[in-house]
Each structure stands twice: as C-alpha cells, then as structure tokens.
VEXRODREN-911395 format. One line per 10 residues: number of its first residue (from 1); their letters; for each residue x, y, z of C-alpha. Coordinates in steps of 0.1 Angstrom, whole numbers. Example, Ala and Ser with C-alpha at 12.3 -4.5 7.8 and 13.67 -1.06 7.14 Angstrom:
<ketis>
1) as) 123/-45/78; 137/-11/71
</ketis>
This chain:
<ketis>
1) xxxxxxxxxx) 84/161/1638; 78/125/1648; 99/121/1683; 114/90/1700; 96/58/1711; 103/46/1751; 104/10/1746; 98/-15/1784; 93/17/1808; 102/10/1844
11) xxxxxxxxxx) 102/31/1874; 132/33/1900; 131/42/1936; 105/57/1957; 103/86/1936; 90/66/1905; 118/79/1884; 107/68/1850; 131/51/1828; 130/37/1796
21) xxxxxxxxxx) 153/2/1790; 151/10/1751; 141/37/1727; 130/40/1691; 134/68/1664; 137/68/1631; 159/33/1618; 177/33/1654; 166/18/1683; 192/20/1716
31) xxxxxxxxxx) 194/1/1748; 206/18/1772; 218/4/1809; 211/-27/1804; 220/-51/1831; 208/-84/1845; 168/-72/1855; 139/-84/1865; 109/-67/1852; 105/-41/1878
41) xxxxxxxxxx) 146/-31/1873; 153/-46/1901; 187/-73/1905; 176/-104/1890; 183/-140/1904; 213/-144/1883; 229/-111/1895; 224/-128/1934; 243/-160/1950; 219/-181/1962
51) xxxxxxxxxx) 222/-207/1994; 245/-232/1972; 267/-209/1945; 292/-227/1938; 274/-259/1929; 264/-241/1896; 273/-222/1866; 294/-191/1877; 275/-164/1889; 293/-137/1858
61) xxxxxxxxxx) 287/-163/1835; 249/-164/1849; 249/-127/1853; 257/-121/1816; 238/-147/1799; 208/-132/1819; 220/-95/1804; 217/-103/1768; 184/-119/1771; 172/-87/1783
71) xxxxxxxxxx) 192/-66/1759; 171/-90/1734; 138/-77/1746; 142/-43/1743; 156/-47/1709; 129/-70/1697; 104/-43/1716; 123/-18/1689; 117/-43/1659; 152/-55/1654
81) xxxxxxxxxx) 175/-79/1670; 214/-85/1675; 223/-91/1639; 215/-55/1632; 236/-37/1662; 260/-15/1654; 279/-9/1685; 282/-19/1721; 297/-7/1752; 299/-24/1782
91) xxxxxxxxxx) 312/-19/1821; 326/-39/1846; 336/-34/1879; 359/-61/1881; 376/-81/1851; 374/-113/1860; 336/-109/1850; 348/-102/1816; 358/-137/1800; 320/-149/1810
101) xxxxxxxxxx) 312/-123/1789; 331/-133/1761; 315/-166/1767; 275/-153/1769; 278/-132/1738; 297/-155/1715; 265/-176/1725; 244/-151/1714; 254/-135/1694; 268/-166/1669
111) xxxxxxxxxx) 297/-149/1644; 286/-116/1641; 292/-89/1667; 292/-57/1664; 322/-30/1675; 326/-31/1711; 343/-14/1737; 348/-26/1774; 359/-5/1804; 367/-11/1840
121) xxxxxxxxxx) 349/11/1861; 342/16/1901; 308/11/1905; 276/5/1886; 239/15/1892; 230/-18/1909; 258/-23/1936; 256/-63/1931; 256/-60/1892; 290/-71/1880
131) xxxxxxxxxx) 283/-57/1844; 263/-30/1824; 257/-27/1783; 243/-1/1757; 235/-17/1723; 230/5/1693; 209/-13/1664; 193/-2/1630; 157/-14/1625; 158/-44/1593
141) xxxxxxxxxx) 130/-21/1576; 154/14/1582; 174/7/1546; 206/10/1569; 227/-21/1560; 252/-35/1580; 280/-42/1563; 306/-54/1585; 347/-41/1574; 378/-55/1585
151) xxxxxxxxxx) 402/-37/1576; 438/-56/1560; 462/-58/1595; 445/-43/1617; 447/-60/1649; 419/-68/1672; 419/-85/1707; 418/-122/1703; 393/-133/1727; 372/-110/1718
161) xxxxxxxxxx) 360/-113/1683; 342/-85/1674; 342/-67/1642; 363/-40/1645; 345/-17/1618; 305/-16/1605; 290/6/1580; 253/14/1583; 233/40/1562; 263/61/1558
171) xxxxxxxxxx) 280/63/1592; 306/42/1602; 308/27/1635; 348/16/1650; 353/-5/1681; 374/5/1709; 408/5/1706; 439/6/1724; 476/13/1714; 483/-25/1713
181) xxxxxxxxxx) 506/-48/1685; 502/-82/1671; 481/-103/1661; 452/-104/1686; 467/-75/1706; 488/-104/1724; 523/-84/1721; 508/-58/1746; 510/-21/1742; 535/-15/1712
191) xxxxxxxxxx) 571/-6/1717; 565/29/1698; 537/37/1723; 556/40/1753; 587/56/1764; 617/36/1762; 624/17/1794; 650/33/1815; 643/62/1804; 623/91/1816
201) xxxxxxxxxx) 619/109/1789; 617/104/1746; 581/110/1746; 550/113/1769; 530/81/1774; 501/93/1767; 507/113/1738; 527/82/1725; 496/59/1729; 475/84/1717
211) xxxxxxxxxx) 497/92/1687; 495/54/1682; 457/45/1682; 455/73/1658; 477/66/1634; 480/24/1634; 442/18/1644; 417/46/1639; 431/58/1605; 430/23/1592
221) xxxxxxxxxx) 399/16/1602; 380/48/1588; 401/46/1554; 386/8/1553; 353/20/1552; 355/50/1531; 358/78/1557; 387/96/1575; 392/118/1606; 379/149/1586
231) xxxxxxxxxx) 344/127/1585; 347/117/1622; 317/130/1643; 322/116/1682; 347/104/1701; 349/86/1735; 377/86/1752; 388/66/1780; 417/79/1803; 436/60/1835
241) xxxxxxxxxx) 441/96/1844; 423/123/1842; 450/144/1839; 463/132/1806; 437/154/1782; 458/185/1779; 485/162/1766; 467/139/1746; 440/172/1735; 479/182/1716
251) xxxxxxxxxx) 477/153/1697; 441/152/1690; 441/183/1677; 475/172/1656; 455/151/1635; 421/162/1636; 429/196/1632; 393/216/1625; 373/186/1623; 378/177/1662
261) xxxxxxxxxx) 345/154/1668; 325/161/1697; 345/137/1725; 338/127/1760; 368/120/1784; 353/97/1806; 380/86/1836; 384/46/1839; 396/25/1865; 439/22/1864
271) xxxxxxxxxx) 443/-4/1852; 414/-2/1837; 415/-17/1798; 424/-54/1785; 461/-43/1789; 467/-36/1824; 494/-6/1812; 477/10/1788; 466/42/1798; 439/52/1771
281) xxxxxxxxxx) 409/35/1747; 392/53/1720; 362/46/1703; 348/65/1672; 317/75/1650; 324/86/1614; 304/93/1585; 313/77/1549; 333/108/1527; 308/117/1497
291) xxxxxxxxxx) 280/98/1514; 243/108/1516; 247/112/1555; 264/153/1561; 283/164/1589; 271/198/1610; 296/211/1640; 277/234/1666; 287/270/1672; 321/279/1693
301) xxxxxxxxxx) 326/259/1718; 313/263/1754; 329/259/1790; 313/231/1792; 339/213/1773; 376/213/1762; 384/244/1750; 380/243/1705; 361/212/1708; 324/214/1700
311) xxxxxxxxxx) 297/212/1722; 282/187/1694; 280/174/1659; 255/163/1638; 254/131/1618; 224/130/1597; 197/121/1622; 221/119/1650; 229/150/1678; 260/136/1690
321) xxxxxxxxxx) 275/157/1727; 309/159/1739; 311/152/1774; 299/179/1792; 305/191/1831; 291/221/1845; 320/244/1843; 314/281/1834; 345/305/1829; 353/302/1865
331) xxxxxxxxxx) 353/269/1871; 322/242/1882; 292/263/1884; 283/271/1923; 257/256/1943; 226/285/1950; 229/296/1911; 197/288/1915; 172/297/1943; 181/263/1969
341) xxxxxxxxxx) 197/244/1943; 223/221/1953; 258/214/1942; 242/183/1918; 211/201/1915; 230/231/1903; 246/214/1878; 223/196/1864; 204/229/1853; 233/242/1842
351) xxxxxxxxxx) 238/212/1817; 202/206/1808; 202/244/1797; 233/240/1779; 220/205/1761; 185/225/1753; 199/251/1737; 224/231/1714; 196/208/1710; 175/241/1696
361) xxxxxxxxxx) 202/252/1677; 201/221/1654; 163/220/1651; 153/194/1679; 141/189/1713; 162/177/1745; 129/152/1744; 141/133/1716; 170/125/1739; 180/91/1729
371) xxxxxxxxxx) 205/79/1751; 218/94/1785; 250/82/1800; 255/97/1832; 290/94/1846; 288/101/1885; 321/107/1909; 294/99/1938; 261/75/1930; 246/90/1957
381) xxxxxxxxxx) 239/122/1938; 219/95/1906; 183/103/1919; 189/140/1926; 202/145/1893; 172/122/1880; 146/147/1895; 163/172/1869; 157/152/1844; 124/146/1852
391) xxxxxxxxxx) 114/181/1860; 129/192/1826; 114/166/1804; 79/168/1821; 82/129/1832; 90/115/1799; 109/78/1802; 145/85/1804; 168/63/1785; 195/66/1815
401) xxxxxxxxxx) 225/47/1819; 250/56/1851; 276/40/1868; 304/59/1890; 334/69/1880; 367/78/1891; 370/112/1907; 383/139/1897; 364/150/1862; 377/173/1839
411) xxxxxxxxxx) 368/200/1860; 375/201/1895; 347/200/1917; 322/191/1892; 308/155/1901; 288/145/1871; 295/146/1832; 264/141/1806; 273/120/1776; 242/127/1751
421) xxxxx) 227/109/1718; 198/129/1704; 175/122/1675; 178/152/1655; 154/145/1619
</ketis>
C-alpha cells in the first residue's frame, strides 16, 4: 500500500524532533501548523517587532501575509495550490489579529476560499506567533473537483467570505458555524438560541445553541450538497466550557441518532468565537448520500471518548478520530503504567496504542498518519509527547500541529487530546 509523502521536513528543538510542514497521499495533500516560519521553523521576521514597528505595516497584518506564503509552499511542494483547498482552520490567541487575516487571505486567496473555521485559543506552539492554520487541498490531477455550494439563506459571517460548503470527490466539506441570525451573522446569536432574558430557565444555552447550528446551519448545508447527518463522518466541536458536552452530547445524539460522526470537543477560549456570547462552533465532514465515497464506523466505542461515539469513521480514503484523551474505565490513565513513564508520557502510550489498533482495524498504519493536532492544557509537556511519537513512528516526519488549550479536558486530569486524520486506501 503506497503510504503518505512528508512534504518541507524541519526539525524542532534540541532533540531534532522531525516534523513535516505538509504531507501527500493519494489526491490530498494537508498543511498542518502552519505559521509565519523561516526555513528552519523558527519565528520569522514578520512574526517579530523590529527597532521601529509602528512606522510600518501592522505586525498581524505582516504576520499573516507571511503565513499564507508559506502555506503556499507546502501546497505547491504537494502539487496543488489554494484554488483546490477544501478546508481551513485557523487559531489566534488574541482577536484583534483576526481582521488582518481577513485582509491577507482575501489577498490571496482572490474570490474563492474555502470553508473555514477560526477559534480563540490560549497559546500557540511559537509563544510570539499571533496565528496558526491547517489547509486541506485536493491535488488538480486527483479527479476530486471542487465544487463550491452555497446553500439558499444560509447565513455566513460577513467579513469573512468564505464558502460555507465544498464538495470534492464525494465528501462534503462545511465551515464552522455558530448559532448566529441574519444576514452576515450581524444580528448576533439568534433569539431561539438562548434563554429568554430574565429568565433562568426555558432551555439550556447550550443545548439551545446546539439545537440551533443543527437544525438552521448544518442541516442546510449538508442537504445543499446532497448529504445529511446520516452521511456525516467527523465533527469538531468547539466549547467555551468544557462542561457543556453531556448537555449538548443530548442533542447530538437527538439528531444524529446512530450515525454520531467521530467528534472532537476541543475547549476554546470564553469568549472565544466571532460572537463574544456564543458558547459553541461546529464544523463538519460529510459524504454525498448515494455517492461513490462509503462510510465505515469503528467497533464499540472506547474510554477514550464520549461514551456511543466512535473511536473513528471512515470516509473512503480518510481515517477520521474523535478526540481522544487517555481515560480508561477509571479515569486518566496513571503515570507508571508503564515502567518510568510519566503522566504525558503515560498517556501518550496509551493513545498511540489506542490510535494503532483502530488504525489496524481499518487496514492501515498509524504511519500514514496524515495530520496531528495536539491540543495541550500545558505546552511544556509538546516535546515529551513528541518523543512518543517519534519512538512509535521510528522517526518518520510528523505532520504536528499544537497549540494549548484551556484546562480542564474532557477528562479530569488528562492534559493532552489527539485529534487524528489518517490515510486509510
């Protein structure tokens, strides 16, 4: 089985971590934690201020322009460019850097970009970097087409201008959305979203919101393309609280019913989305219903995730993971479960053995891994958790992307969640 391509391999820290800014398999190439780099990985120029900044451009609006031009290499390394992306996802530490994002892709990026979400979050790899992206493209020679669908009044944010749905080969890629109304999102989060004011109950906000990106955005936006929740294969979902997912898991499994995709609950920032109140974002993966591409769940579902959700799916070529933590039946897995591991080292075993054996399960390899994101409640533990990776892989590039998150995760005492793509022919 012909494997995945590193594409502009770096190394990081004194350990010579090897990471890959891109990789290649099949029609797909992804870039994964792409900031503003030099060639080594380091912080580029435009990430710094310099004797005189503010006699120039602004530093985010430097910053960014800086960060597409090197989410253009690795996708021209891959054989394809930003006409063909499919997705995006990017993370900021603070939102004022966001309109100077805005700015730098609409540059570009001309009329055509691709779904997008955008979250606040504490911390990135590089402390001075103000943003981070992952691009997913199709290669021009794959036979994937991207056919961009907007759906009839569906909203999307006005500054923002992505498209909010693209079909490509058979799956069907939706942007991040959030229980807002209006045109261009500008009426806030809607009235039937939230509990009515002066009153503490008639609803729970979250399930309300929830309730609401489902119905008014999500459904809309798979039916436009020809798919619908039954067809959906991964989820992410963003949360101000943590705490939210047994609620909101009521609704999800409301509507989805036996067909829950694999979904991460990452933890954001509060506020932490365009709309300072809103308390969730969703983004979503489908396939098109009757299409070529077919839809494979894995077997009952593991500790490692939300109980009757599955550890993955499988989208044609695509492995897609829930997010998983390093929770067994009693909890985060214990430091020593391994001769002198450590609490990160511990569970970084823990959910490398999970992701190998779902990864065997479906016919693959954890090295056809083709994008990491590592959500961390501490950076400090990044390079220790590398070192699993890189003892487990056997030094193959790793297409890594981390940044820090709010604490807790959705178990307590576990300090790191795996968010994994995997090529899976």
């Amino acid at each position: 089985m012909k494997g995945v391509e590193a594409l502009l391999t770096v190394t990081l820290g004194p350990e010579r971590i090897p990471l890959a800014r891109g990789v290649r398999a099949g029609g797909w190439v992804f870039a994964s934690g792409v900031m503003a780099t030099d060639a080594r990985g380091g912080p580029a120029p435009e990430m710094m201020n310099g004797p005189r900044p503010l006699s120039g451009l602004p530093k985010r609006y430097r910053e960014a322009s800086r960060m597409f031009r090197c989410a253009q290499e690795v996708l021209r390394a891959g054989g394809t460019d930003f006409p063909h992306a499919v997705r995006t996802d990017q993370y900021f530490p603070d939102w004022r850097a966001v309109p100077f994002f805005h700015q730098a892709r609409r540059e570009c990026c001309g009329n055509y970009i691709a779904p997008s979400t955008s979250i606040l979050e504490p911390q990135l790899r590089l402390t001075q970097a103000g943003m981070s992206m992952e691009v997913i493209a199709v290669r021009p020679d794959s036979g994937m087409q991207v056919t961009p669908v907007y759906p009839p009044g569906l909203d999307v944010p006005s500054t923002s201008s992505f498209v909010p749905v693209v079909k490509a080969g058979g799956h069907v890629f939706v942007a991040g959305f959030l229980a807002a109304w209006k045109p261009g999102d500008l009426g806030g989060i809607a009235p039937e979203a939230k509990v009515p004011e002066g009153h503490l109950w008639k609803g729970n906000r979250i399930q309300l919101e929830a309730d609401y990106i489902i119905r008014n955005k999500l459904m809309p936006a798979l039916d436009a393309a020809g798919a619908s929740l039954n067809s959906a294969v991964k989820a992410q979902v963003y949360l101000a609280d943590i705490h939210d997912v047994p609620a909101f898991n009521q609704v999800w499994a409301r509507h989805f019913g036996e067909h829950i995709p694999a979904t991460a609950f990452v933890p954001a920032l509060d506020p932490g989305f365009a709309i300072a109140e809103a308390r969730c974002e969703i983004n979503l993966l489908a396939l098109a219903s009757g299409g070529p591409v077919k839809k494979m769940r894995s077997r009952p579902a593991s500790p490692a995730v939300c109980d009757g959700h599955p550890v993955a799916v499988k989208a044609g070529d695509l492995l897609c993971f829930s997010g998983l933590v390093a929770s067994d039946e009693g909890g985060r897995v214990k430091a020593g479960r391994r001769k002198s591991s450590s609490g990160i080292a511990a569970q970084m075993e823990y959910l490398l053995d999970v992701a190998e054996k779902t990864c065997a399960e479906f016919g693959t390899s954890l090295e056809n891994v083709l994008r990491i994101q590592q959500f961390h409640t501490d950076l400090e533990e990044f390079y220790p958790a590398c070192r699993a990776w890189k003892r487990r892989l056997h030094g193959r590039p790793l297409p890594i992307s981390t940044l820090q998150v709010p604490g807790p995760l959705l178990v307590p005492g576990c300090t790191v969640e795996l968010d994994l793509w995997v090529y899976a022919p």
